[in-house]
C-alpha positions as CSV (number, residue, x, y, z in Angstrom):
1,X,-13.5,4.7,9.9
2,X,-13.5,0.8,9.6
3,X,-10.3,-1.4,9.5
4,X,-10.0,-4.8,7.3
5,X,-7.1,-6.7,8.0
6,X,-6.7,-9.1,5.3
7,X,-5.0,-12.2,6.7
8,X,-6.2,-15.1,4.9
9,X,-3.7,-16.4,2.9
10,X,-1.7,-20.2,3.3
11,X,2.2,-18.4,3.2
12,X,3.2,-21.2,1.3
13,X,6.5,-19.6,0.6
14,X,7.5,-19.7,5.0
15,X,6.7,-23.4,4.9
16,X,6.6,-25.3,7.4
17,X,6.7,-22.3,9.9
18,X,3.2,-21.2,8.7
19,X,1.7,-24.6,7.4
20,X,-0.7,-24.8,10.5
21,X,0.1,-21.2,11.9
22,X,-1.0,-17.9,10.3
23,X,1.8,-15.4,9.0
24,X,0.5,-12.5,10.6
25,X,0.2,-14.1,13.8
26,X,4.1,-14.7,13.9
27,X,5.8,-13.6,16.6
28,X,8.1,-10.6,16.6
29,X,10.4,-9.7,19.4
30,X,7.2,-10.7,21.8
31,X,4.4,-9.5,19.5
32,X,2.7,-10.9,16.8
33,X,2.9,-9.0,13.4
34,X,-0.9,-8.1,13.8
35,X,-0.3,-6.7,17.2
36,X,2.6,-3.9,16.1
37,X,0.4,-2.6,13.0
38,X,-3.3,-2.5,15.2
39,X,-1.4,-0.9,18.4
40,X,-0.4,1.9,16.3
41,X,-3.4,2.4,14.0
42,X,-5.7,2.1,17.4
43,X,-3.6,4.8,18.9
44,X,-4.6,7.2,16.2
45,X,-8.3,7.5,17.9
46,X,-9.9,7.3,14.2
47,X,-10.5,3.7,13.8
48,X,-13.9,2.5,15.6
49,X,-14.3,-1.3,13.9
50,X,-11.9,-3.7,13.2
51,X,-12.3,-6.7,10.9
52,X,-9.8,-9.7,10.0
53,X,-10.5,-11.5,7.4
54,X,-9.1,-15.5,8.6
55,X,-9.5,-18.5,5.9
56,X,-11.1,-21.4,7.7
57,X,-7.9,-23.5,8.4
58,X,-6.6,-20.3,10.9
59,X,-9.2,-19.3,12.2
60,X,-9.1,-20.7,15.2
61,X,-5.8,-19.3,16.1
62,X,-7.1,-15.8,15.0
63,X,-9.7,-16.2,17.6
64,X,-7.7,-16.7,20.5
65,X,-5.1,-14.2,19.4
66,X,-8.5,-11.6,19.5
67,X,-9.2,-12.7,22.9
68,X,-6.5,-11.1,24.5
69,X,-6.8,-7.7,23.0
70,X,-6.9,-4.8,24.3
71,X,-7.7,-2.1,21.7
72,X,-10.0,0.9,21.7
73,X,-12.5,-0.5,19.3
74,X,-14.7,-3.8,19.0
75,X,-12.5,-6.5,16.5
76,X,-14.3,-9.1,15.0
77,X,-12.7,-12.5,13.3
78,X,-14.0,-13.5,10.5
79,X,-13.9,-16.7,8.7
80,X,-14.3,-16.6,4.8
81,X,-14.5,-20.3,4.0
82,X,-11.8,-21.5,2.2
83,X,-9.3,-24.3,3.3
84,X,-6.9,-24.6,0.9
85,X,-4.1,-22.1,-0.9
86,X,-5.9,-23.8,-4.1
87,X,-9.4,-22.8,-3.3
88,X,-8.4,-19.4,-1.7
89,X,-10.7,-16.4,-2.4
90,X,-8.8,-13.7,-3.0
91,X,-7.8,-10.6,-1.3
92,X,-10.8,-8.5,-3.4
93,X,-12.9,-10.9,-2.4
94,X,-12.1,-10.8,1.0
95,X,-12.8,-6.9,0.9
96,X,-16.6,-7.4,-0.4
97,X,-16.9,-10.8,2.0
98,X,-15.8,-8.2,5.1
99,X,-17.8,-5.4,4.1
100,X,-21.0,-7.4,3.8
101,X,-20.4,-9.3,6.8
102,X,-19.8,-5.7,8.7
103,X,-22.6,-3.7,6.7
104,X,-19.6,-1.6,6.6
105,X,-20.7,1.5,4.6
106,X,-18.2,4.3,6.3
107,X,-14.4,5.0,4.9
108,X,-12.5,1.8,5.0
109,X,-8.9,1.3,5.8
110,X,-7.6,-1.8,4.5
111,X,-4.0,-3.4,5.4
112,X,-2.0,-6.3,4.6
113,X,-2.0,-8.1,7.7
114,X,1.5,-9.2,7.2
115,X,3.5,-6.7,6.7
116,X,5.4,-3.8,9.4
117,X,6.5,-0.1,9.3
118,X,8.8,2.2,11.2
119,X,6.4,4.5,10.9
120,X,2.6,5.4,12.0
121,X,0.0,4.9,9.8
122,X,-1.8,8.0,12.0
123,X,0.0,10.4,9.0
124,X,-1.8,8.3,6.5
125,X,-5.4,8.8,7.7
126,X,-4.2,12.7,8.2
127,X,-3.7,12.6,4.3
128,X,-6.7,10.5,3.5
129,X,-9.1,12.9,5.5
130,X,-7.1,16.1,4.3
131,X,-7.8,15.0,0.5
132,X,-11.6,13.3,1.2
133,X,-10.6,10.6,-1.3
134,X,-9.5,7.7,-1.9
135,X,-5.6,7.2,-1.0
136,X,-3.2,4.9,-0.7
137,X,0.7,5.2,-0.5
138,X,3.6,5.4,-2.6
139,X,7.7,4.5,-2.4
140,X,10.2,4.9,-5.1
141,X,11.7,1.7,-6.3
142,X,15.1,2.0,-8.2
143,X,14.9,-1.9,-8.6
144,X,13.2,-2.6,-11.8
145,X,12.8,-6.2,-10.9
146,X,11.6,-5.1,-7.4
147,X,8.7,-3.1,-9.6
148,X,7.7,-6.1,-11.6
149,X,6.4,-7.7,-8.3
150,X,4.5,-4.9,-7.2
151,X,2.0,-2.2,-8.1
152,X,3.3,0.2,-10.3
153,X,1.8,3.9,-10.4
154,X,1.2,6.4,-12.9
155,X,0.8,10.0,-11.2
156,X,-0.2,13.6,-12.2
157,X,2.3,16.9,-10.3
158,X,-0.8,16.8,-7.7
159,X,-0.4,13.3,-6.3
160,X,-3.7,12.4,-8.4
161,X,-3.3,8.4,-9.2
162,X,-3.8,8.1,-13.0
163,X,-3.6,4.3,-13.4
164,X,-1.7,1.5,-11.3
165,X,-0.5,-1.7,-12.9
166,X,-0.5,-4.6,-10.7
167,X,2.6,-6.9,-11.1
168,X,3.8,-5.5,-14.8
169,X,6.5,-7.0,-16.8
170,X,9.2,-5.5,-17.9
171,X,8.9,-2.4,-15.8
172,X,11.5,0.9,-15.4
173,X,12.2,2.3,-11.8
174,X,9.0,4.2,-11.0
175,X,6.4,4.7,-8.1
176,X,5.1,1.6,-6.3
177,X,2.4,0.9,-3.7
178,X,2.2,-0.8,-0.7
179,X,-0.8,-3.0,0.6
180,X,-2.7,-0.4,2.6
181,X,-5.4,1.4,1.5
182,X,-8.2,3.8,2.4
183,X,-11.3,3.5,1.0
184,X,-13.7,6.8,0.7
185,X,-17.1,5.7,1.7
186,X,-18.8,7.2,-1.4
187,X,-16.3,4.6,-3.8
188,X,-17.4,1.5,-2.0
189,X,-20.1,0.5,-4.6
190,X,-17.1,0.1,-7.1
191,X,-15.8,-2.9,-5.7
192,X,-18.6,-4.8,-5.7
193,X,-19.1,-3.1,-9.9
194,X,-15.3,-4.3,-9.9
195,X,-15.6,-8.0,-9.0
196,X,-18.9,-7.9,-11.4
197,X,-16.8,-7.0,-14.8
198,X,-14.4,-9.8,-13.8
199,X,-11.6,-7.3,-11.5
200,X,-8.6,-10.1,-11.3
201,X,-9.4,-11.0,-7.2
202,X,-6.3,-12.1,-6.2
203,X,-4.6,-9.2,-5.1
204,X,-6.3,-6.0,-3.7
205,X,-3.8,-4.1,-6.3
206,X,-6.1,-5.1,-8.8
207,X,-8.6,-3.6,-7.7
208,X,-7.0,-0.2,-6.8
209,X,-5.7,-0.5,-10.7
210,X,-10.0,-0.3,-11.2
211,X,-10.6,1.7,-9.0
212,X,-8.3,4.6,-10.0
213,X,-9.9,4.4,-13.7
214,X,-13.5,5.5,-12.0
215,X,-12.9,8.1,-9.3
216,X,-10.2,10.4,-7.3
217,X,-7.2,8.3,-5.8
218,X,-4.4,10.2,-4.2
219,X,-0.9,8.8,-3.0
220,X,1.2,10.3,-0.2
221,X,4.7,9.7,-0.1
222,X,5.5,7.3,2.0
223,X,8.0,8.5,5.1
224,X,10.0,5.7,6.2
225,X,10.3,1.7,5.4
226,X,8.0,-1.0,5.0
227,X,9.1,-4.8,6.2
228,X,7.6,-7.0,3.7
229,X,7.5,-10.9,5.4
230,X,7.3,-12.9,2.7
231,X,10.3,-16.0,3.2
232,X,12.4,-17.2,6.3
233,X,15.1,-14.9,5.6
234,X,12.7,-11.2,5.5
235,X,11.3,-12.8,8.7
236,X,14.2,-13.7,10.2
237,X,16.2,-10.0,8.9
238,X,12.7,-8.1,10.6
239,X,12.9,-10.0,13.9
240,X,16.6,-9.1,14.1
241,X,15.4,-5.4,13.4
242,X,13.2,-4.8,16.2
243,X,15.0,-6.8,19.0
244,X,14.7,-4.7,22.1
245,X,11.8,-2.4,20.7
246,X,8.8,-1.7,22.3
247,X,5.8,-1.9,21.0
248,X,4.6,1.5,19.9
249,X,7.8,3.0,19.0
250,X,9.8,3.0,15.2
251,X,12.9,0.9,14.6
């Protein structure tokens, strides 16, 4: 299994922290984002490529972050062009851009590269090999306006994913997904059929809402909390959170 770490957004909203400096690079309790999520997906022993996905204005900084790591399989950095939040590709994008740049044609995981757990993705490639499909993961959201900023899922009793709306309006409390994702091998040639019938690119969400309307998607619960880093205060809140933890171990 390959891993693409998307990481090439501008995190406008933690301006001026990350205005030269990438989010996922920010340093927590010692580590940088990148470093908690990669130690525990290398630990698994099921990952054998890695792949971030830099814009051009970071990547330098993603570079020598890469040089000192010391992970199980080969990462490479890659740089998809763009220079400006304005002239951003887009996280579907991103996914094509790193699979052709890989010849990546195995399963595919692929993470937000700025978000952290207190848990091990190790149970989510479990479930993902268990059901040979395409999964993802799901959390209930009692917080309407919490759903309206998120992907929203429609589900059948077995976990089957019947349709995902990215961002809706007006939503009720349901099922929402977080930015990690495998990809089965065998559904790769939809992204590409995705981005051809004009798939919104800016968010991979959209194109798991495709995705989900073509072939087998499947969402295990997931079993503990996700740190979403998206303004000074959730980055400040998450480095209070794991003061004092060592890497490899939950919060």
């Amino acid at each position: 299994m390959k891993c693409i770490v998307l990481a090439a957004g501008y995190a406008t909203r933690l301006y001026p922290l990350t205005e030269n400096f990438p989010k996922p690079l920010l340093d927590v309790n010692g580590k940088a984002i990148l470093d908690w999520l990669l130690t525990d997906i290398d630990s698994s022993g099921m990952i054998d490529e890695y792949a971030v996905v830099s814009n051009h204005r970071y990547i330098d900084h993603f570079k020598t972050w890469a040089e000192r790591l010391r992970l199980n399989a080969p990462v490479s950095v890659l740089d998809d062009g763009s220079v400006t939040n304005e002239t951003r590709l887009g996280a579907v994008k991103d996914i094509e851009f790193a699979i052709d740049a890989t010849g990546a044609c195995d399963d595919i995981m692929i993470i937000a590269g700025d978000n952290l757990l207190d848990f091990s993705l190790s149970g989510f490639m479990q479930y993902f090999f268990k059901k040979e499909a395409t999964s993802i993961m799901r959390y209930f959201e009692p917080d309407a306006a919490r759903c309206s900023k998120t992907g929203v899922l429609t589900l059948t009793e077995g976990e089957r994913v019947t349709a995902m709306k990215e961002k809706p309006q007006n939503p009720e409390p349901d099922w929402c997904t977080p930015p990690f994702y495998i990809y089965h091998r065998d559904d790769l040639p939809l992204i590409k059929k995705a981005i051809k019938e004009n798939c919104n690119t800016d968010a991979p969400g959209n194109l798991l809402s495709y995705i989900c309307r073509h072939t087998k998607v499947y969402a295990m619960e997931m079993p503990g909390k996700r740190y979403d880093i998206g303004s000074l205060d959730s980055y400040n809140r998450v480095r209070e959170k794991y003061r004092g933890i060592e890497i490899g171990h939950g919060i």
